[in-house]
C-alpha positions as CSV (number, residue, x, y, z in Angstrom):
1,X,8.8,-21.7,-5.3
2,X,10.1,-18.3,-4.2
3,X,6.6,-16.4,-3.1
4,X,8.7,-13.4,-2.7
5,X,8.8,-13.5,-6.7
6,X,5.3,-14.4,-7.4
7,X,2.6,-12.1,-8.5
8,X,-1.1,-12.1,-8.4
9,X,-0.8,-12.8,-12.5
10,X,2.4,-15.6,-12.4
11,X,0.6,-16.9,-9.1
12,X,-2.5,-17.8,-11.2
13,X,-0.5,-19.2,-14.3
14,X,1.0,-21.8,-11.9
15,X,-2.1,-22.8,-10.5
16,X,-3.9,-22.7,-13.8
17,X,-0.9,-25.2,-15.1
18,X,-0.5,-27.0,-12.2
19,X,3.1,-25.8,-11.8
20,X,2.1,-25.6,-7.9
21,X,-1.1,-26.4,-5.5
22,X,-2.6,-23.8,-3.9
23,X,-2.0,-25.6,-0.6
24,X,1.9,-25.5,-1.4
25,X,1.3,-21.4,-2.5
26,X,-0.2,-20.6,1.0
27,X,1.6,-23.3,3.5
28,X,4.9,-21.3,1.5
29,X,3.6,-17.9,2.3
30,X,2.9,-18.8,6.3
31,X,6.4,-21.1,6.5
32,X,8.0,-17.7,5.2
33,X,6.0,-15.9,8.1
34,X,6.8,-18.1,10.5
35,X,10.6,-17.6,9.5
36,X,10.7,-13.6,9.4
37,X,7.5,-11.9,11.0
38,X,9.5,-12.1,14.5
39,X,11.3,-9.3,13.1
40,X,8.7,-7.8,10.7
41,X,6.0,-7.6,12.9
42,X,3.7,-7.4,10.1
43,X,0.8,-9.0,11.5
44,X,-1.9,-8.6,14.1
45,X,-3.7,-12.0,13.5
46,X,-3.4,-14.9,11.1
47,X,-5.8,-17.0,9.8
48,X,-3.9,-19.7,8.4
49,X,-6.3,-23.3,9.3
50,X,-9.1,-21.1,6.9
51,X,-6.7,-20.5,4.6
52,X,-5.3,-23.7,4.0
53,X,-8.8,-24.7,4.0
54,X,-9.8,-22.6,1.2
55,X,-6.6,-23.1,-0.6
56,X,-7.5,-27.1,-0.7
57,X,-11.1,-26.1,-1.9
58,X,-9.3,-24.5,-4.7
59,X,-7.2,-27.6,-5.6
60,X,-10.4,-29.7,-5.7
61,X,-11.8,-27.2,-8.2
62,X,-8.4,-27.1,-10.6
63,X,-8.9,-30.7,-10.2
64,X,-12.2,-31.1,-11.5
65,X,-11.2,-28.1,-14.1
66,X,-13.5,-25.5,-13.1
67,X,-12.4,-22.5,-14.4
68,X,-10.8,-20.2,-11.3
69,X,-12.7,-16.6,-10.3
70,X,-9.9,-13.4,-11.3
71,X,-8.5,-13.7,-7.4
72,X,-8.9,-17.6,-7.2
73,X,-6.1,-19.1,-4.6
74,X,-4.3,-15.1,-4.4
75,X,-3.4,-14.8,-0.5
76,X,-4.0,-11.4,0.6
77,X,-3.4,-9.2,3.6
78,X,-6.2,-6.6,5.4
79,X,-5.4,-4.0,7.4
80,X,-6.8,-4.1,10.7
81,X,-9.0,-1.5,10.4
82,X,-11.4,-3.1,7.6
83,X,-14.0,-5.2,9.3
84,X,-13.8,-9.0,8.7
85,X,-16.3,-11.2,9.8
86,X,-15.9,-13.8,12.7
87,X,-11.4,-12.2,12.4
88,X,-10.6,-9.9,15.2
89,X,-10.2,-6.3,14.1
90,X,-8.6,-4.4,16.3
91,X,-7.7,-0.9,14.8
92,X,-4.6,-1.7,16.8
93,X,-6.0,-0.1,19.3
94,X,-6.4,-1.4,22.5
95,X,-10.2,0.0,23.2
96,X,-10.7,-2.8,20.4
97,X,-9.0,-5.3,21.3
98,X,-11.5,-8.6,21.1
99,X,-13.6,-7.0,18.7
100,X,-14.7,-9.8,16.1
101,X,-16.9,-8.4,13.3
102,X,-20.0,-9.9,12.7
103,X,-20.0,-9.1,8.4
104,X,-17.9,-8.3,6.5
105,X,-16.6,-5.0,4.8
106,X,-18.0,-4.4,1.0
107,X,-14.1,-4.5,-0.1
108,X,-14.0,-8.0,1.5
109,X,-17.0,-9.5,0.3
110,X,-15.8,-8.4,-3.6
111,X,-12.5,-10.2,-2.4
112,X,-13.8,-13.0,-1.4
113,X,-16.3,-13.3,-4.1
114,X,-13.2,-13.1,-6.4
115,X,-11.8,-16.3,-4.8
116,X,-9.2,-14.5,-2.7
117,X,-7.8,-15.7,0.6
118,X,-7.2,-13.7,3.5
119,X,-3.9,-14.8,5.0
120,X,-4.6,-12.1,8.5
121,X,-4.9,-8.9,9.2
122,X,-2.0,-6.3,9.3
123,X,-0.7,-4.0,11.9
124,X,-1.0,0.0,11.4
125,X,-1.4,2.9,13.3
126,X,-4.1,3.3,15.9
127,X,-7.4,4.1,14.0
128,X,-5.2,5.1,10.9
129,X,-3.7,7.6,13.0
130,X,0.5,7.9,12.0
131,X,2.7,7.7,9.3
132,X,5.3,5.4,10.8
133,X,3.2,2.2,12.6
134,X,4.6,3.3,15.5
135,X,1.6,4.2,17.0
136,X,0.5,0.7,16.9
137,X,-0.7,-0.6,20.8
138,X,1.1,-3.8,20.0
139,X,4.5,-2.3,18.4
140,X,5.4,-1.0,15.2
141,X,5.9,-2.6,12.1
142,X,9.5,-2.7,10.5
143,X,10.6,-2.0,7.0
144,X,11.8,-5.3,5.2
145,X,14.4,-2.9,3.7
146,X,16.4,-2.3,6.7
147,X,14.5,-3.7,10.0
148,X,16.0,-0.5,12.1
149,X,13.5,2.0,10.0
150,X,9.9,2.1,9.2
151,X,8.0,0.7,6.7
152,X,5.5,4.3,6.8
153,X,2.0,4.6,7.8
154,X,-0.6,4.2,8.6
155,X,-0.7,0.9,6.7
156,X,2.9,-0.4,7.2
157,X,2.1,-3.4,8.3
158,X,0.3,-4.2,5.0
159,X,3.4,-2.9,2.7
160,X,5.5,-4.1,5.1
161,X,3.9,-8.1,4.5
162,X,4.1,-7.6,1.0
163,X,7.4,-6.4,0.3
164,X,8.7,-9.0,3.1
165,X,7.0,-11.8,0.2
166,X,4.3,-12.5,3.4
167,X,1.1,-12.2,0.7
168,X,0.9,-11.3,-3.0
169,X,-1.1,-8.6,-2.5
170,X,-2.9,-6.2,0.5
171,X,-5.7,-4.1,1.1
172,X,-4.7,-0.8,3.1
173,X,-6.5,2.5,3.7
174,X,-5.3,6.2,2.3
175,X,-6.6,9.0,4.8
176,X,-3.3,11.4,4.5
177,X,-1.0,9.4,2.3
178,X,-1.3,5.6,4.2
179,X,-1.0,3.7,1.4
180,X,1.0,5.8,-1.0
181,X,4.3,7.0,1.6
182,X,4.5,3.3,2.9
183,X,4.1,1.7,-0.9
184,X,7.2,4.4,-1.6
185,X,9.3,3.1,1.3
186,X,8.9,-0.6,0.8
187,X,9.2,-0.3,-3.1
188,X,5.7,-1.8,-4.1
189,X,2.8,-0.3,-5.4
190,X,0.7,2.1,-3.4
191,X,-2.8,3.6,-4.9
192,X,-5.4,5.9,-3.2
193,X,-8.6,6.0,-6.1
194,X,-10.4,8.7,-6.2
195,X,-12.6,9.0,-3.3
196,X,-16.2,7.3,-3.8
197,X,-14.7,4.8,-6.2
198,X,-14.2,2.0,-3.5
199,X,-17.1,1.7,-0.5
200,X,-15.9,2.6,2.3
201,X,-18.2,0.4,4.4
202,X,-17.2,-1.8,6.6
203,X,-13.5,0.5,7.3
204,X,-13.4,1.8,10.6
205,X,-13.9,5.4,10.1
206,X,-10.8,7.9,10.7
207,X,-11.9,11.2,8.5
208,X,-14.7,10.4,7.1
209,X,-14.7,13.0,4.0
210,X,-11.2,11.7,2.9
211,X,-11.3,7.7,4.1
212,X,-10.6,5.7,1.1
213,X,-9.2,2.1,1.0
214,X,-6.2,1.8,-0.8
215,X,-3.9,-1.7,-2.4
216,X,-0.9,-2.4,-2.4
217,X,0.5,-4.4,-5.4
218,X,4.4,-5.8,-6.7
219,X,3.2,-4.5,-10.2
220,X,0.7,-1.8,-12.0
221,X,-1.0,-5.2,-13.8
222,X,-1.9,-6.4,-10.2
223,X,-2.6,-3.3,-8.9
224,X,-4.7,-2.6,-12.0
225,X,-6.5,-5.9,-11.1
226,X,-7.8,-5.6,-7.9
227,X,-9.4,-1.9,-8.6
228,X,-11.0,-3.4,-11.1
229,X,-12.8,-6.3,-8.6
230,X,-13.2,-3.7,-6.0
231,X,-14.7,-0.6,-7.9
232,X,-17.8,0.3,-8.1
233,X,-20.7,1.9,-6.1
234,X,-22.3,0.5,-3.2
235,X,-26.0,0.9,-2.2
236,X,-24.1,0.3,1.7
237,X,-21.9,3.7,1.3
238,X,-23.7,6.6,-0.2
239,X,-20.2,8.4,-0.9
240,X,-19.7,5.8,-3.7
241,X,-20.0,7.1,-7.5
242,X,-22.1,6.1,-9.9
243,X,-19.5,5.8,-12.4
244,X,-18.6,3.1,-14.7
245,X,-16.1,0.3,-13.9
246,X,-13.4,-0.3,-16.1
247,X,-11.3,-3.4,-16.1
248,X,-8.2,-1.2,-15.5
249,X,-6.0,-4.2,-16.2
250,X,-6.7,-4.7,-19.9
251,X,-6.4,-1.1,-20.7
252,X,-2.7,-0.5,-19.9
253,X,-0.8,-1.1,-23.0
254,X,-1.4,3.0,-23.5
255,X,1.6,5.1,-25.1
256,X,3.1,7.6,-23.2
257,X,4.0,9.6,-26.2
258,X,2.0,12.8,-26.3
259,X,0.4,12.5,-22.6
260,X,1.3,15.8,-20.6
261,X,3.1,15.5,-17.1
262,X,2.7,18.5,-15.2
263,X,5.9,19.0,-12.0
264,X,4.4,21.5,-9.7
265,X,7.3,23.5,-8.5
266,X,6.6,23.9,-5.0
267,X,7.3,20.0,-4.7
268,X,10.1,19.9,-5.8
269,X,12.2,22.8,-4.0
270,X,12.2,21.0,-0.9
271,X,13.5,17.4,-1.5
272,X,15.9,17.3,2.2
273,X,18.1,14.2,0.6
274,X,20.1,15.0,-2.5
275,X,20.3,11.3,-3.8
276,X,16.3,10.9,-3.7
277,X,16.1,13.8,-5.6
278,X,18.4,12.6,-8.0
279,X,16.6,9.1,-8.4
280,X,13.3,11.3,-8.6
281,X,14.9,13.5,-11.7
282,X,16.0,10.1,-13.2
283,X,12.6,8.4,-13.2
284,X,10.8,11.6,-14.8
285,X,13.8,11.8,-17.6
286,X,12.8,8.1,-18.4
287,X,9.1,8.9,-18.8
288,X,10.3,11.9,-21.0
289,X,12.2,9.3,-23.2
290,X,9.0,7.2,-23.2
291,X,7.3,10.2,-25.1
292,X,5.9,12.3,-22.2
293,X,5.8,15.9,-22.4
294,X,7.1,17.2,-18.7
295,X,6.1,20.5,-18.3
296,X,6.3,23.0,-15.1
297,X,3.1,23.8,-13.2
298,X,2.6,25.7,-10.3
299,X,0.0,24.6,-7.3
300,X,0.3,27.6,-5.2
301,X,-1.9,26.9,-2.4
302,X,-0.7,23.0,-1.9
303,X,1.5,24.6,0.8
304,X,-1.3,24.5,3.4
305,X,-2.1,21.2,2.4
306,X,-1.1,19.8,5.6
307,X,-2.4,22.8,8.1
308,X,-6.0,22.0,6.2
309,X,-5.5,17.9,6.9
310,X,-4.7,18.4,10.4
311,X,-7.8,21.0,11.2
312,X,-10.1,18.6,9.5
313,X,-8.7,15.4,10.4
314,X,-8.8,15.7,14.3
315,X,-12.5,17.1,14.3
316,X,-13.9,14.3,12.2
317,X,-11.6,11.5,14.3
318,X,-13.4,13.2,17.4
319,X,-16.6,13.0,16.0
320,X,-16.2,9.5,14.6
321,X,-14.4,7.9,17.9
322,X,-16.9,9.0,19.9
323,X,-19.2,5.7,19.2
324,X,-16.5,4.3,21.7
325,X,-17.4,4.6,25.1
326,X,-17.3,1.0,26.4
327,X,-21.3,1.0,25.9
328,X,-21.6,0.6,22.0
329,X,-18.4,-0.1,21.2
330,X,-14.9,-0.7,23.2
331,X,-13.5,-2.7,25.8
332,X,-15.4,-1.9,29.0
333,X,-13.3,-0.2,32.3
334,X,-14.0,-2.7,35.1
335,X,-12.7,0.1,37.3
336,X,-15.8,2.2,36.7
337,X,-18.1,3.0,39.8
338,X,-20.6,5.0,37.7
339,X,-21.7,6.1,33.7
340,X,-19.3,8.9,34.0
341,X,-16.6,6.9,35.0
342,X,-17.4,4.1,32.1
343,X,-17.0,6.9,29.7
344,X,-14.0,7.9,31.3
345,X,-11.7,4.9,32.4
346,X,-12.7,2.9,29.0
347,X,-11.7,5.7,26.8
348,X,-8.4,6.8,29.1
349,X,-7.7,3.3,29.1
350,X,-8.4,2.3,25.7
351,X,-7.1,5.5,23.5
352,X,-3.2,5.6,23.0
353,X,-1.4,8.8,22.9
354,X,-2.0,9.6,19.2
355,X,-5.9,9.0,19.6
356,X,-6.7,11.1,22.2
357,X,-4.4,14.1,21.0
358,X,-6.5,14.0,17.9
359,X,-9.7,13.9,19.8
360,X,-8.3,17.0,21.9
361,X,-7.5,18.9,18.9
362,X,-10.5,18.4,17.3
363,X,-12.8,18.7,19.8
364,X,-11.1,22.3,20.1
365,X,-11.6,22.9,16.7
366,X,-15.2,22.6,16.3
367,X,-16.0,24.1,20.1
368,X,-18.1,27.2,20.5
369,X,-16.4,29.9,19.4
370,X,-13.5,28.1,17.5
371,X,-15.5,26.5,14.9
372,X,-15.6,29.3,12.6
373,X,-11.8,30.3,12.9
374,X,-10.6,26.5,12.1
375,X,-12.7,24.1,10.6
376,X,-15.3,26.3,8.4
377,X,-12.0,28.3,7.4
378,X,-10.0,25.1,6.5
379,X,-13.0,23.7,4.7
380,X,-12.7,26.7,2.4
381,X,-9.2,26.5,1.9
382,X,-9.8,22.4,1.2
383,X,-11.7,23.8,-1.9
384,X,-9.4,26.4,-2.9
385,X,-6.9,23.6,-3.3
386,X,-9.1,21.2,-5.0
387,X,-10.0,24.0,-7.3
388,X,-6.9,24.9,-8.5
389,X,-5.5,21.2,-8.8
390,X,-8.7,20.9,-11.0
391,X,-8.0,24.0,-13.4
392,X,-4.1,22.9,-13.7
393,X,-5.7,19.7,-14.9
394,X,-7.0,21.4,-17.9
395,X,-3.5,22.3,-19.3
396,X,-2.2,18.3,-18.1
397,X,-3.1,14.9,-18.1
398,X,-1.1,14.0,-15.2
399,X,0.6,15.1,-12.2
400,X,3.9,14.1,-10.7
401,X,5.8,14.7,-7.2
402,X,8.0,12.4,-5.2
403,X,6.3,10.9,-2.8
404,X,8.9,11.8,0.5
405,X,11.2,14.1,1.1
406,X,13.5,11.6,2.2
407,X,13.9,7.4,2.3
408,X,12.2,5.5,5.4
409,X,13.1,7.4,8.7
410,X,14.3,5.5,12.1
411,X,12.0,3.7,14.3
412,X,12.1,6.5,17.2
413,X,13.2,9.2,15.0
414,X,10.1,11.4,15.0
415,X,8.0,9.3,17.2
416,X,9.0,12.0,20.6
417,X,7.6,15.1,17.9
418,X,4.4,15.1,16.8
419,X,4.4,18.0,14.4
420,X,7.4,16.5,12.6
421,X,5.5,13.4,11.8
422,X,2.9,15.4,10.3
423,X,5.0,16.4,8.0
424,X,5.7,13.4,6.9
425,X,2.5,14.0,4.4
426,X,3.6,17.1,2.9
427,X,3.4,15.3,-0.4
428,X,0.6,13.5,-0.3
429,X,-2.3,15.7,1.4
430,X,-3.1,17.6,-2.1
431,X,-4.4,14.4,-4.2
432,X,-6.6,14.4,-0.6
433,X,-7.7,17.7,-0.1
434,X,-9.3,17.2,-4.2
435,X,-10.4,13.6,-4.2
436,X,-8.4,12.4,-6.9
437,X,-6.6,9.3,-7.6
438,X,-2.8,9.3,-7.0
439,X,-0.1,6.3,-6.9
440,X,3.2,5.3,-5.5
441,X,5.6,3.7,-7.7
442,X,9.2,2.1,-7.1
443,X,11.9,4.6,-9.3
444,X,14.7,3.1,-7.1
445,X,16.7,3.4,-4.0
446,X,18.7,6.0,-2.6
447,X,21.3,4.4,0.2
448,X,19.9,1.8,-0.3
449,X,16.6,2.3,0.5
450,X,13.1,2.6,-2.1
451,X,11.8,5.3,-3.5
452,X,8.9,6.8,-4.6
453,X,7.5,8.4,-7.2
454,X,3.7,9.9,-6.4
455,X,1.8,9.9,-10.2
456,X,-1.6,11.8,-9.6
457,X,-5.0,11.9,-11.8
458,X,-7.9,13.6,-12.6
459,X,-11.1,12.7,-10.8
460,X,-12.1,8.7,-12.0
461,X,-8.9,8.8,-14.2
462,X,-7.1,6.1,-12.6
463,X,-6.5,3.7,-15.9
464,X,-4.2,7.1,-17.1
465,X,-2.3,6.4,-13.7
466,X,-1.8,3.1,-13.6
467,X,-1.3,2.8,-18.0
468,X,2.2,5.4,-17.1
469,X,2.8,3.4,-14.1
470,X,2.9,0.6,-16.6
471,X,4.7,2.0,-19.2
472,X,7.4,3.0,-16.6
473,X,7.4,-0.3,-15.6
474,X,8.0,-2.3,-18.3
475,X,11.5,0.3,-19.0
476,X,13.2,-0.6,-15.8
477,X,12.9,-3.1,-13.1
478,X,12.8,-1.8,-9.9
479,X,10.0,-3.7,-8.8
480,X,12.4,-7.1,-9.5
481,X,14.5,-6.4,-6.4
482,X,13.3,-7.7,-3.1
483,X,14.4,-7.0,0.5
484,X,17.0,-9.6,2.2
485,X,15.5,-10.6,5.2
């Protein structure tokens, strides 16, 4: 079999008709790992004896003909900041680093209740905190595309195993963009729902207010799939909505013809690589041959999009890494004379660059006398945003932006500037800032590297999403091509 090939839906056929075992689908998937993940780096643990385990539990059950759960035999990838009970989960961070959860997160449980099988966890950013992996403490993750650039972040290491055909599917988290900018460099599927449609407990907590976990998928049908096994609310997380849950995946055959696709301007004036842009104008034409009206908005205030994310991201990541002081949580200093010193040495030792400048900036932000000036004032300009993404929603059913200004950067590119790397969200902050759901899908490559198109929703209106996605999909076939390793 070529796993690279397989999706969650042609995975299950095969096992449903006996075309394969389960055992032969996941002893594939790790022989491909063991063959490439030198130079992936994809993964921060494996778990391949339980999975081969599982996967001959499965075989027993197709061999009495029980009939298989919706995820029965898939093997999926976690990012290593979703708690996994008796795995080590790490947050890539060092502070962290023989952490082993004693439950597991909600978004796991529904997974495994589902019949999926973990296959490990996969590397990211410290806490979530990048857009390239290469704020990793154990190395960054490389793009499958071209192993000299990025895969994105902060959950590159989970695109990065699915694009490289190391799972079928992955589970990733969207703070700032962390599933959506790495599903648009590694040309798979990237969604962030709308926030409080997926629990959040049992993720590690970055920004609290704008956490959400995300998937990664080779198609909208699969993508589709696993929101509809891991939606709903959850008695655990009290930010979850009490909204229905829709099996998304049966509710995608929906004609474009007549739905309204709003370009707001000031995304599209500055695209910095000419032949992106022109892949981007290509995939809008198509949905406007599928029957879409395209129409011109404007989002005026999206500009400070970014400034508002990077007020109220540090101060919640200083509130929320506080709990790790090498008392309740963290990798205790064995240096440390006294209490002050435990607080000290652990958190020096155990924070990487990235964390602590965070902690720093947003312990400045919400200090006496600053609080007002920053984080009050970007809270207000959060819902000046929102609001206005919500009104243009009353003229148009969806939104459309690319997803980058450009294809994958270098490894080491941005990694010396900070600021620049912020950037890297410029797109993707908005759908953030209002809560709503927003997608990355492959439109095709640009030097021959993936791009991304960024389709957004209204609040809860992620079958409208992912039904476009579809019908995109189904017109082209950019998600048929697959990364030479």
């Amino acid at each position: 079999m070529d796993v690279q090939k397989l999706t969650i839906k042609s995975a299950k056929r095969a096992l449903e008709t006996k075309e394969f075992s389960c055992v032969d689908l996941v002893s594939s998937i790790f022989d491909r790992i063991r063959k490439h993940e030198k130079n992936v780096h994809a993964f921060l643990e494996l778990c391949e004896e339980s999975a081969i385990k599982e996967a001959e539990n499965v075989d027993a059950k197709i061999a009495r003909k029980e009939k298989l759960r919706v995820l029965e035999g898939i093997p999926i990838s976690i990012k290593d900041v979703i708690i996994t009970k008796g795995v080590k989960t790490t947050a890539a961070s060092k502070i962290l680093e023989n952490y082993i959860p004693s439950y597991d997160a909600t978004i796991i449980k529904k997974l495994k209740d589902a019949g999926a099988i973990i296959i490990g966890k996969t590397n990211c950013d410290e806490f979530a905190h990048g857009a390239s992996t290469e704020n990793s403490a154990y190395g960054a993750s490389h793009n499958p595309w071209d192993l000299d650039r990025s895969p994105g972040g902060s959950s590159g290491g989970s695109a990065a195993a699915l694009s490289a055909g190391f799972c079928l599917a992955s589970l990733g988290t969207d703070t700032g963009g962390s599933t959506r900018q790495p599903g648009g460099w590694c040309n798979v599927y990237g969604l962030r729902p709308t926030y409080g449609r997926i629990s959040r407990y049992g993720l590690i907590s970055m920004t609290s207010s704008t956490d959400t976990p995300g998937i990664f998928a080779k198609t909208a049908e699969d993508t589709a799939l696993l929101l509809s096994v891991l939606a709903g609310q959850d008695k655990k997380d009290a930010t979850t909505l009490p909204a229905e849950v829709h099996e998304y995946h049966t509710q995608l055959d929906l004609p474009l013809k007549g739905i309204k696709i709003g370009l707001p301007k000031e995304f599209f004036s500055d695209v910095e690589d000419e032949e992106s842009a022109s892949v981007i104008e290509k995939a809008i034409e198509q949905f406007k041959n599928l029957g879409a009206e395209i129409k011109e908005v404007s989002l005026a205030h999206t500009k400070y999009g970014v400034s508002v994310y990077y007020i109220i991201t540090p101060s919640e990541v200083s509130s929320n890494l506080g709990k790790f002081d090498g008392i309740r949580y963290g990798q205790r200093s064995s240096e440390a004379q006294n209490l002050f010193e435990t607080y000290t040495k652990t958190r020096g030792k155990g924070f990487g660059p990235e964390a602590k400048r965070r902690i720093m900036l947003g312990t400045y932000a919400l200090s006496s006398g600053y609080y007002d000036a920053y984080y009050k004032k970007a809270q207000k300009v959060r819902t000046v945003i929102s609001d206005e993404i919500k009104k243009v929603f009353n003229d148009v059913d969806l939104l459309m932006t690319p997803v980058s200004p450009h294809v994958a950067i270098k490894l080491g590119e941005k990694s010396d500037n900070p600021l620049a790397m912020y950037l890297e969200d410029i797109y993707l902050c908005s759908a953030v800032m209002a809560g709503i759901p927003a997608l990355s899908i492959p439109v095709g490559f640009a030097r021959n590297m993936p791009v991304g198109l960024q389709i957004m929703g209204k609040q809860l209106a992620e079958a409208s999403v992912l039904s476009a996605a579809y019908q995109y999909e189904k017109s082209t076939n950019w998600t048929k091509k697959y990364p030479k390793l």
